[in-house]
C-alpha positions in Angstrom: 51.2 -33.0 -88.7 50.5 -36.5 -90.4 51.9 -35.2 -93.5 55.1 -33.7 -91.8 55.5 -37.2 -89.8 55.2 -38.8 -93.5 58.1 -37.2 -95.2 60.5 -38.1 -93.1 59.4 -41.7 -92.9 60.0 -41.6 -96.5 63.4 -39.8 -96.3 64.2 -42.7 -94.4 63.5 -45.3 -96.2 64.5 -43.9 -99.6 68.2 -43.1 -97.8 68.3 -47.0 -97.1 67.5 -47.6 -100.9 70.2 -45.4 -102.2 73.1 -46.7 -98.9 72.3 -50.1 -100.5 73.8 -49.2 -103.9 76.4 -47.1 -102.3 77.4 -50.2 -100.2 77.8 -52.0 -103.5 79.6 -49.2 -105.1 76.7 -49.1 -107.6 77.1 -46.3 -110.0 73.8 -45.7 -109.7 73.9 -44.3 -106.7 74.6 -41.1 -107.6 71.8 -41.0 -110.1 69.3 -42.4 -107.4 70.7 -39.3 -104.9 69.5 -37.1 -107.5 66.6 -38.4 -108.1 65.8 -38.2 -104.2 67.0 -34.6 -104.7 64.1 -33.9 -106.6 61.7 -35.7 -104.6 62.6 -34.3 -101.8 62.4 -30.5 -103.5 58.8 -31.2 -104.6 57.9 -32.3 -100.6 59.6 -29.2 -99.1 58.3 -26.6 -101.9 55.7 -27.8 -103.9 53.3 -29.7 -101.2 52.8 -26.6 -99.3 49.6 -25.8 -101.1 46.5 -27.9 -99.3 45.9 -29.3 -103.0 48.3 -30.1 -106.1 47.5 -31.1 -109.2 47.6 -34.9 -109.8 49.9 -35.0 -112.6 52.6 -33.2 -109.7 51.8 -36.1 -107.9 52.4 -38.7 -110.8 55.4 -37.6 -111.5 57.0 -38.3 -108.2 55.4 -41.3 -108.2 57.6 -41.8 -111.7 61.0 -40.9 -109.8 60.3 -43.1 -106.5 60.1 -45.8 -108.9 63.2 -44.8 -111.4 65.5 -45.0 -107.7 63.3 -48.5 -107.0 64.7 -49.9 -110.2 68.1 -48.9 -109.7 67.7 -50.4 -105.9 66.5 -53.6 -107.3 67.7 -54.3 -110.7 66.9 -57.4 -112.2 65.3 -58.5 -108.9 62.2 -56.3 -109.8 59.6 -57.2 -111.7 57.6 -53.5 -112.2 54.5 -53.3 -114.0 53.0 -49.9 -114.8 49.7 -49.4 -116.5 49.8 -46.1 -117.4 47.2 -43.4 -117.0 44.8 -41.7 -119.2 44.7 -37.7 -119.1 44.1 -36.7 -115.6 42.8 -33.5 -116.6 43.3 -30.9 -114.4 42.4 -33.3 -111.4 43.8 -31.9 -108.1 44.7 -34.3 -105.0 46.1 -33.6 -101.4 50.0 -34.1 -101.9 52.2 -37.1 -100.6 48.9 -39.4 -100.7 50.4 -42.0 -103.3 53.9 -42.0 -102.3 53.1 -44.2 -98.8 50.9 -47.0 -100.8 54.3 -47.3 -103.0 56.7 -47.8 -99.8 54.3 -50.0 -98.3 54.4 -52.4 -101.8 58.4 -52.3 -102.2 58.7 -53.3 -98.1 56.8 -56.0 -98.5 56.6 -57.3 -102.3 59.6 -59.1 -101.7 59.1 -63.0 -102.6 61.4 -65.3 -100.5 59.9 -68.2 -102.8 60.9 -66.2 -106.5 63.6 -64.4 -104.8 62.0 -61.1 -106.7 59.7 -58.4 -106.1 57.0 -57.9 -107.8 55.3 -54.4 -107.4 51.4 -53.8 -110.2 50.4 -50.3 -110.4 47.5 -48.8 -111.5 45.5 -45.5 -111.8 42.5 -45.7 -113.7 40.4 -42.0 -114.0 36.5 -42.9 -112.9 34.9 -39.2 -113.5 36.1 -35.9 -113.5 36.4 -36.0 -109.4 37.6 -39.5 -108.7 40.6 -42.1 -109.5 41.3 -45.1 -108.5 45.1 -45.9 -107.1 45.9 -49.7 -107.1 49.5 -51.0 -105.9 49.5 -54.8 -105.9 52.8 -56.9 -104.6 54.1 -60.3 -103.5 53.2 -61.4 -100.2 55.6 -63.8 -98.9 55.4 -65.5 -95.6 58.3 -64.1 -94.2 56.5 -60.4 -94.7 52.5 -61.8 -94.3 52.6 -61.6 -90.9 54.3 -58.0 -90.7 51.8 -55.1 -90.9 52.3 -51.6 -92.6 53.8 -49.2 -90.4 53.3 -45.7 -90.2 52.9 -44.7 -93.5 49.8 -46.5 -93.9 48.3 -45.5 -90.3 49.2 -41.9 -91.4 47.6 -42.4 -94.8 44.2 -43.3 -94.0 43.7 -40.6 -91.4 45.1 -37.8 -93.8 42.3 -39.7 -96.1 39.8 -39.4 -93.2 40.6 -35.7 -92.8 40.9 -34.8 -96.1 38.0 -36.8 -98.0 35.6 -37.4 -95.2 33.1 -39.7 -96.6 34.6 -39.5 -100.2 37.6 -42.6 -100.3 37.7 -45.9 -100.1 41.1 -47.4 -98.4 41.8 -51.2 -98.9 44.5 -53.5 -98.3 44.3 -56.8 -98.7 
């Protein structure tokens, strides 16, 4: 159920990414539709298995943030460390794809007039990685709260890796 309420949530707010370049007649925004396209194809058919490999997961990661950078342009400051082999790691699908949403709603800085979104994924062992998003926090977004991707996120955590996760925001 949480991961069925998540996917739309996401729908949503990648839809109001791509209307924003069609409302500046961007010609990006056919490239960012098909880039949801293929998103939304690996939710529907390639999350129905309980786990996925990692690398599955990365590379949606990759093409959230390709339709990010056409949504933002020069506005976005992105900064990706990039990940060592993840092996054949497996992870509970649509886990990362909320922490990303969460850092582009609110990594906006009214003060730089940019956003600025930090990933990183660092392999600790054979069973455990470590998934950090870092952004701007602004103080017309401090006082906002994540919505229901996060709440969603740590209970799928909760249920999935009972006593196994850490989830922080700060």
């Amino acid at each position: 159920f949480l991961k069925n309420q998540s996917s739309p949530h996401f729908l949503f707010n990648a839809l109001n990414s791509i209307y924003g370049l069609v409302r500046k007649n961007d010609p990006e925004a056919g490239p960012a539709l098909m880039k949801l396209s293929g998103i939304l194809r690996y939710l529907l058919y390639e999350t129905t298995d309980h786990k996925i490999p990692l690398q599955k997961e990365l590379e949606m990661v990759h093409q959230f943030l390709e339709i990010q950078k056409l949504r933002f342009g020069n506005t976005l400051e992105l900064v990706v460390h990039p990940v060592e082999d993840v092996k054949n790691n497996m992870i509970a699908s649509g886990l990362l794809l909320p922490l990303l949403e969460n850092a582009f709603k609110f990594g906006f800085s009214d003060v730089l007039n940019r956003i600025f979104v930090e990933i990183s994924i660092e392999m600790k062992d054979d069973s455990c990685f470590l998934f950090v998003v870092k952004n701007h926090v602004s103080g017309s977004n401090f006082s906002e709260t994540g919505g229901l991707g996060l709440v969603n996120l740590k209970r799928r955590l909760e249920l999935e890796y009972p006593d196994a996760f850490t989830f922080e925001t700060i």
